[in-house]
C-alpha positions as CSV (number, residue, x, y, z in Angstrom):
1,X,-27.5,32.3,-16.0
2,X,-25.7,32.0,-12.6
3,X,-22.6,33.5,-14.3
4,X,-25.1,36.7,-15.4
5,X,-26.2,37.0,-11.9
6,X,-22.8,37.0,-10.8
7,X,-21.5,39.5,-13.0
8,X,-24.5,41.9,-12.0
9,X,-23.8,41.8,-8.4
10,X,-20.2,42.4,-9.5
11,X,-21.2,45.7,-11.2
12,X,-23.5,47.0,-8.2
13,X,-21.0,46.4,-5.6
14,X,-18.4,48.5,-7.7
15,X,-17.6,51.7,-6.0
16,X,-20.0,54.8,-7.4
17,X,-17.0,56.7,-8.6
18,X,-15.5,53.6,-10.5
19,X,-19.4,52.7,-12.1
20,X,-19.9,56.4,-13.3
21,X,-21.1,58.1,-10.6
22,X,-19.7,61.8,-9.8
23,X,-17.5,62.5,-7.1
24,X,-19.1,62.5,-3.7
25,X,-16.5,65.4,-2.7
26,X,-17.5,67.2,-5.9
27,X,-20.1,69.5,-4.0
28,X,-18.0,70.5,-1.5
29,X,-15.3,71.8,-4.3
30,X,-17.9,73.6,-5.6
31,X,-18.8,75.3,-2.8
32,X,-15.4,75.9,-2.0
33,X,-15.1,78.1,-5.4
34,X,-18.2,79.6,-4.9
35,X,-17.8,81.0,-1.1
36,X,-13.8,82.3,-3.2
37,X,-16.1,84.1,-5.9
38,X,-18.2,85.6,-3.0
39,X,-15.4,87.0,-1.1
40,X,-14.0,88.4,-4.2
41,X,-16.3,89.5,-6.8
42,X,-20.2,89.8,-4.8
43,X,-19.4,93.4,-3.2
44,X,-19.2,95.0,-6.7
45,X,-22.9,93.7,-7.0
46,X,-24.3,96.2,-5.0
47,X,-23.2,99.3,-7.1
48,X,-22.5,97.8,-10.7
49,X,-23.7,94.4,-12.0
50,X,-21.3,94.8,-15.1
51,X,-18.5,95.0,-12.6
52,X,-19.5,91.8,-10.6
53,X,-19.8,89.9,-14.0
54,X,-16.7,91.1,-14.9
55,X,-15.0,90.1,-12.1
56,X,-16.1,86.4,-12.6
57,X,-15.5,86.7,-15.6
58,X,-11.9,87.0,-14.7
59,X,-11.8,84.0,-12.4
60,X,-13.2,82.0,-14.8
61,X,-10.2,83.3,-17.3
62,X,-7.9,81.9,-14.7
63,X,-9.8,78.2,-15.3
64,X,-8.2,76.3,-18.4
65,X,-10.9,73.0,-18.2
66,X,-14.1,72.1,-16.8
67,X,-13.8,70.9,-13.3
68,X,-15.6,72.0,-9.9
69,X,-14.2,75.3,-9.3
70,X,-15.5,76.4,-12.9
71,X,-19.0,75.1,-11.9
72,X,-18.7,76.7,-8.3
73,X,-17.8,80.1,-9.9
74,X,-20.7,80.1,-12.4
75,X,-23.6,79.1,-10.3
76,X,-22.2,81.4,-7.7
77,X,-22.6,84.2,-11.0
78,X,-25.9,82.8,-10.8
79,X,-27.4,82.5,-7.8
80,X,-25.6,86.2,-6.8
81,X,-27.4,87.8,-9.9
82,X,-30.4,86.0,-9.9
83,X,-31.0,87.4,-6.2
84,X,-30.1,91.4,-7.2
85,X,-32.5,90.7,-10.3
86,X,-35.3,90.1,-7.0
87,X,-34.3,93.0,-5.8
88,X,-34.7,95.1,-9.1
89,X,-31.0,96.0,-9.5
90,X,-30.5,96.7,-13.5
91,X,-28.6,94.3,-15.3
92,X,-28.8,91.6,-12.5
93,X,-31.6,90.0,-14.9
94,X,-29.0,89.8,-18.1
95,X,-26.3,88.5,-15.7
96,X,-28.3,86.1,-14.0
97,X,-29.3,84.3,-17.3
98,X,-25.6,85.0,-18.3
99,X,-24.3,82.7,-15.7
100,X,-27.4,80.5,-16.0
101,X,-26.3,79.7,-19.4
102,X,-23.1,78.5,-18.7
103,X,-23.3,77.0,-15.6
104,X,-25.6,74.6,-17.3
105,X,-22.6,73.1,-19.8
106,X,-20.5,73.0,-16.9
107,X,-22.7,71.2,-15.0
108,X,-24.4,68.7,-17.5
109,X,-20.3,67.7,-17.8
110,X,-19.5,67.0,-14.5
111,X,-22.8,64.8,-14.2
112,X,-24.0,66.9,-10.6
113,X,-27.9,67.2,-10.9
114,X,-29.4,70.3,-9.1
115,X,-30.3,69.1,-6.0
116,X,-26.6,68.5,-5.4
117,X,-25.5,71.6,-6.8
118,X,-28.2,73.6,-5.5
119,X,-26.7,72.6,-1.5
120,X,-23.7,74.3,-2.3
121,X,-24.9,77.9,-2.0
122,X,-27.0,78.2,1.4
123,X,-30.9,79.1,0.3
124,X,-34.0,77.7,-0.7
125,X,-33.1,74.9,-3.0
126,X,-36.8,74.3,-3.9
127,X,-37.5,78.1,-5.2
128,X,-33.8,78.1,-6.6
129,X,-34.4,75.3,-9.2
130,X,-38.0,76.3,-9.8
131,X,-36.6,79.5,-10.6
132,X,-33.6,78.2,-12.7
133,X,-36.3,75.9,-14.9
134,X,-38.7,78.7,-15.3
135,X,-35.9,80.9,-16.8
136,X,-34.7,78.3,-19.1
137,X,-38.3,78.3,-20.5
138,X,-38.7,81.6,-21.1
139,X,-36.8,84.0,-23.8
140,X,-32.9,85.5,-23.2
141,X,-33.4,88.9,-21.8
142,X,-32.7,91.7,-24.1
143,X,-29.4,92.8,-22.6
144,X,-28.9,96.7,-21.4
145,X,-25.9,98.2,-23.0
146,X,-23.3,99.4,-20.7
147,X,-22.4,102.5,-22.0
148,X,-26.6,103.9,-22.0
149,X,-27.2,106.7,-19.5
150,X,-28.7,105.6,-16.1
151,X,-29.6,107.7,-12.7
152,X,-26.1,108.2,-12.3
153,X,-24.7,105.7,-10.6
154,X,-24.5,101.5,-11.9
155,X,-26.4,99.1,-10.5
């Protein structure tokens, strides 16, 4: 019994990283790559929401394996999209659920829950995830074609 007990305190006194736990400097790496995705890619937002995808989509070429920066880049896809879909902008919707998507097998891998991974974009963390479960709910957005005539300029 005393040999039980022993071992138990053995395991709780074993450092969180060594017992399973994720990273504690794991959110700031991903809000590292996110704040890089920002400065690169969320300008194009603003006039073409094919363009911003597609420009993550290119950092995320440049990742070979899941780690932080992947997860920082695609919750930053997220988060950017899921704000111009608030806004209206067309195709912000599809690109938000995109990134949504994805972000979700990145994250369920590197074991961050959304609390954590929500504090690593600046915003209402509370809305955010309400948000995030509400969309995971409901159906995949039928996706606009790119190549359909608009008002003449991309969103």
């Amino acid at each position: 019994m005393l040999r039980h007990l022993l071992a138990f305190l053995l395991v709780l006194s074993l450092p969180a990283a060594i017992a399973g736990a994720p990273d504690p400097a794991l959110p700031g790496r991903i809000a590292e790559a996110a704040l890089d995705a920002q400065g690169r890619c969320y300008r194009l937002i603003h006039h073409d929401t094919f363009a911003f995808e597609s420009c993550l989509q290119g950092l995320l070429a440049e990742e070979k394996k899941v780690g932080p920066r992947r997860l920082g880049i695609e919750y930053f896809g997220f988060v950017g999209a899921l704000n111009s879909a608030r806004l209206g902008m067309l195709g912000a919707q599809d690109s938000a659920w995109t990134f949504l998507q994805r972000f979700r097998v990145t994250q369920k891998k590197l074991r961050i829950d959304d609390t954590s991974l929500c504090v690593t974009i600046p915003g209402d963390c509370e809305v955010r995830i309400a948000r995030m479960k509400l969309m995971e709910k409901s159906p995949p957005p039928q996706r606009r074609p790119r190549d359909l005539p608009d008002d003449g300029h991309r969103h």
